[in-house]
N, CA, C and O of each residue as an XYZ file, in Angstrom:
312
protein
N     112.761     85.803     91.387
C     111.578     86.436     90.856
C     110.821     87.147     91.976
O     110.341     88.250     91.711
N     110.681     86.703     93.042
C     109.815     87.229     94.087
C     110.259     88.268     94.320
O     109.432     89.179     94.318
N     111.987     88.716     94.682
C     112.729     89.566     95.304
C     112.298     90.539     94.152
O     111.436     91.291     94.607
N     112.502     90.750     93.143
C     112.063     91.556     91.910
C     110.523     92.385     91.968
O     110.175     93.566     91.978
N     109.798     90.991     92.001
C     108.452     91.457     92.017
C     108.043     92.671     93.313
O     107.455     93.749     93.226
N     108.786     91.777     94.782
C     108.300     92.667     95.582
C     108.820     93.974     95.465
O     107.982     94.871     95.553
N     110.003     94.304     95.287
C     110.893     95.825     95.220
C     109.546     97.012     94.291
O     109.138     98.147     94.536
N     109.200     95.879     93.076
C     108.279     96.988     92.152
C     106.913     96.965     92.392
O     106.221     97.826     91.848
N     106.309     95.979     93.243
C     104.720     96.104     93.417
C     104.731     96.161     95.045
O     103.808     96.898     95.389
N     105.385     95.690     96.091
C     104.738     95.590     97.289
C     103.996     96.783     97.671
O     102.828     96.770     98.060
N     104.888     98.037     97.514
C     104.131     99.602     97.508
C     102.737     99.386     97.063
O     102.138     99.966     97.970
N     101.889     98.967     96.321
C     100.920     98.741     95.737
C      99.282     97.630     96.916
O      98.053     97.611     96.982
N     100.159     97.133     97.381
C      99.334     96.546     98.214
C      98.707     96.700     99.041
O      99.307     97.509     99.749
N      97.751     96.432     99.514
C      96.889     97.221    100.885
C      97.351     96.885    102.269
O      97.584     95.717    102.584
N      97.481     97.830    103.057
C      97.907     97.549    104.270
C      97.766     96.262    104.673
O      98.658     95.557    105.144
N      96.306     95.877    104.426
C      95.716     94.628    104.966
C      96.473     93.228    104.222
O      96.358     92.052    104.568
N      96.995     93.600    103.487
C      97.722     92.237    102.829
C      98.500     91.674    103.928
O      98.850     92.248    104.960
N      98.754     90.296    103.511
C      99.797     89.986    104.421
C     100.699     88.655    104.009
O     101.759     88.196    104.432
N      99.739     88.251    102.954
C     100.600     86.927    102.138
C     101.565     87.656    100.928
O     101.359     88.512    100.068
N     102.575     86.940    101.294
C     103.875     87.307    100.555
C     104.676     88.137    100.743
O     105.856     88.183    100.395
N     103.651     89.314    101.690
C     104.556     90.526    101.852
C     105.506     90.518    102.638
O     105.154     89.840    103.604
N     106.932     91.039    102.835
C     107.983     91.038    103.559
C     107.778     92.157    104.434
O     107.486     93.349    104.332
N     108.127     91.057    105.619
C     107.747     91.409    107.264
C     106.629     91.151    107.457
O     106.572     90.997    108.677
N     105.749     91.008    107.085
C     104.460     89.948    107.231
C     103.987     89.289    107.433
O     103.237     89.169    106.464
N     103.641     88.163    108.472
C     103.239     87.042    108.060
C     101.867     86.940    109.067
O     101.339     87.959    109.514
N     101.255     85.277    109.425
C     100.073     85.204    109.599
C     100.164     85.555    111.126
O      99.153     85.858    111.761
N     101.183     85.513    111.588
C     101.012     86.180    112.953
C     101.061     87.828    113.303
O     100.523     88.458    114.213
N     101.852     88.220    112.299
C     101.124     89.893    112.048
C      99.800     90.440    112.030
O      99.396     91.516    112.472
N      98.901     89.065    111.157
C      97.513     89.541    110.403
C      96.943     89.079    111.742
O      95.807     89.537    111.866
N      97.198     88.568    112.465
C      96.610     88.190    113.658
C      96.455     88.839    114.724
O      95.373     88.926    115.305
N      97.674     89.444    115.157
C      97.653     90.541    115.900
C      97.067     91.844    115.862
O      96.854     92.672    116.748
N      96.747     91.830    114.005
C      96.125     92.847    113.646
C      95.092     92.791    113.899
O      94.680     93.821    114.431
N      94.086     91.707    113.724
C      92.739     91.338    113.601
C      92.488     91.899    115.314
O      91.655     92.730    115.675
N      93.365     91.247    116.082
C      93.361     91.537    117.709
C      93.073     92.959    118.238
O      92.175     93.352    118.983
N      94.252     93.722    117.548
C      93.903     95.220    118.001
C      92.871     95.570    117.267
O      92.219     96.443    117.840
N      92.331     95.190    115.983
C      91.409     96.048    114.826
C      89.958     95.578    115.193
O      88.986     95.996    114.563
N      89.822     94.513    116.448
C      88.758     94.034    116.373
C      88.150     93.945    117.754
O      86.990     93.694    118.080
N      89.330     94.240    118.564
C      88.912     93.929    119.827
C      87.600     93.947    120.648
O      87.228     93.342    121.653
N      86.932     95.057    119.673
C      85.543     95.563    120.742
C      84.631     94.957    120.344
O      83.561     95.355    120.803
N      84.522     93.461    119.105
C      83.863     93.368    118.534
C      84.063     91.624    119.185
O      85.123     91.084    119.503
N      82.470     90.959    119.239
C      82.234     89.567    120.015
C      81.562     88.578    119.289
O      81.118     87.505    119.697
N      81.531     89.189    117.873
C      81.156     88.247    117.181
C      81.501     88.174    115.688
O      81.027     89.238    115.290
N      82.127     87.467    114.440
C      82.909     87.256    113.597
C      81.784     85.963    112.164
O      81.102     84.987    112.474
N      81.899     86.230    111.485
C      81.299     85.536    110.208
C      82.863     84.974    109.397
O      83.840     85.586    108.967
N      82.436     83.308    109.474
C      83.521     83.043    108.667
C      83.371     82.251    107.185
O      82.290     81.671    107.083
N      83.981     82.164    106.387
C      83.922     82.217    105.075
C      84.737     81.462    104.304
O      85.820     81.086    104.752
N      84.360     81.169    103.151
C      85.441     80.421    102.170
C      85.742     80.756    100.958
O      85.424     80.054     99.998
N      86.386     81.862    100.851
C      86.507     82.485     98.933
C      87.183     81.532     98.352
O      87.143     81.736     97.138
N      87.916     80.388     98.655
C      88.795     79.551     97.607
C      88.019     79.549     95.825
O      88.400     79.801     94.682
N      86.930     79.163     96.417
C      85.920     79.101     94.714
C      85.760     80.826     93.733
O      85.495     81.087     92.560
N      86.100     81.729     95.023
C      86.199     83.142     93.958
C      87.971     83.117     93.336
O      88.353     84.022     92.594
N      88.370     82.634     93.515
C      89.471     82.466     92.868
C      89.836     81.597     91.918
O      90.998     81.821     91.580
N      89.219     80.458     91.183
C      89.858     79.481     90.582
C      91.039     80.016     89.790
O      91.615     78.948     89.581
N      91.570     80.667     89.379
C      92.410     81.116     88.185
C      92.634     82.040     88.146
O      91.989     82.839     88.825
N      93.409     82.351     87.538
C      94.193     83.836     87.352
C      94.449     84.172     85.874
O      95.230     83.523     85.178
N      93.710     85.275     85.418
C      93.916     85.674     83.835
C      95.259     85.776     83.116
O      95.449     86.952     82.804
N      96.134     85.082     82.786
C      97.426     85.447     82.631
C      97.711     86.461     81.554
O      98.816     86.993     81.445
N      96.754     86.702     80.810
C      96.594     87.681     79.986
C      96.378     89.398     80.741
O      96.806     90.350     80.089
N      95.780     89.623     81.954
C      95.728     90.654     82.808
C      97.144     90.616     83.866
O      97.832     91.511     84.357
N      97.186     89.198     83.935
C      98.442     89.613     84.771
C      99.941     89.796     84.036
O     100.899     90.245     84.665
N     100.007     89.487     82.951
C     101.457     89.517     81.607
C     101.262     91.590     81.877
O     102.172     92.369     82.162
N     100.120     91.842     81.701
C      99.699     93.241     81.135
C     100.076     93.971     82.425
O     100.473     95.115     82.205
N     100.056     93.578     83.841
C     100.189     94.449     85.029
C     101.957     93.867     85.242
O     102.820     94.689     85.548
N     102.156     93.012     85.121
C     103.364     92.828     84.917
C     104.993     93.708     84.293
O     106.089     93.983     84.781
N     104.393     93.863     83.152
C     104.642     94.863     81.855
C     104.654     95.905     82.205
O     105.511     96.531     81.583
N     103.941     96.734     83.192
C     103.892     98.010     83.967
C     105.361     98.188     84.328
O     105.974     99.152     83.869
N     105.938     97.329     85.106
C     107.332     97.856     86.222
C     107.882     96.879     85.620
O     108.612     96.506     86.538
N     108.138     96.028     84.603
C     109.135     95.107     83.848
C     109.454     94.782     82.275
O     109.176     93.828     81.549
N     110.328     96.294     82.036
C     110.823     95.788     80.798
C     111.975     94.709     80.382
O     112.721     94.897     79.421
N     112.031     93.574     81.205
C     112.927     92.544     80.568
C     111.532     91.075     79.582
O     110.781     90.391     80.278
N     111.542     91.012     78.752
C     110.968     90.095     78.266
C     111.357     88.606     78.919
O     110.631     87.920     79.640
N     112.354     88.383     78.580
C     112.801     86.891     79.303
C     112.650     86.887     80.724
O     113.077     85.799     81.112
N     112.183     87.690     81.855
C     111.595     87.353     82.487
C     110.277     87.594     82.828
O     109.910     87.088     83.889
N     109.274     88.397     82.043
C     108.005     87.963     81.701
C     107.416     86.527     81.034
O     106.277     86.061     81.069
N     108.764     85.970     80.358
C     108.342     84.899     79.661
C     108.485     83.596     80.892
O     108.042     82.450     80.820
N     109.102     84.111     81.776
C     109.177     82.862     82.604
C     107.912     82.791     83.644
O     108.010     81.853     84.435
N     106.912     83.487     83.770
C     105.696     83.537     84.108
C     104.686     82.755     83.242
O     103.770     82.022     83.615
N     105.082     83.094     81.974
C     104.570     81.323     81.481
C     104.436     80.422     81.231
O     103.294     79.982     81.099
């Protein structure tokens, strides 16, 4: 499923992503932060876990449906 998903959405993602994406990972976003931030000496840190509880599966079936006409594997998303 992942290999699927990424081929039809990774294009879609913002540079700045870095979870899930292939060739990516947290030592990329790190290095990034390094060069993207360097001139800067002071940082605010944060906790979105609570802006996320859930995910609409009704918005995501629907963005899904965009780049996947097989039903049986939309259905395995739920």
């Amino acid at each position: 499923m992942r290999s699927l998903l990424a081929v039809l959405f990774e294009n879609d993602f913002s540079n700045n992503a870095h979870g899930w994406v292939t060739g990516r990972s947290c030592h990329v976003a790190l290095n990034q932060i390094k060069i993207d931030f360097a001139q800067d000496n002071w940082y605010v840190e944060g906790d979105i876990k609570q802006q996320f509880p859930s995910v609409d599966h009704t918005i995501l079936i629907k963005l899904l449906e965009t780049g996947i006409e097989d039903q049986a594997f939309i259905d395995l998303v739920y």
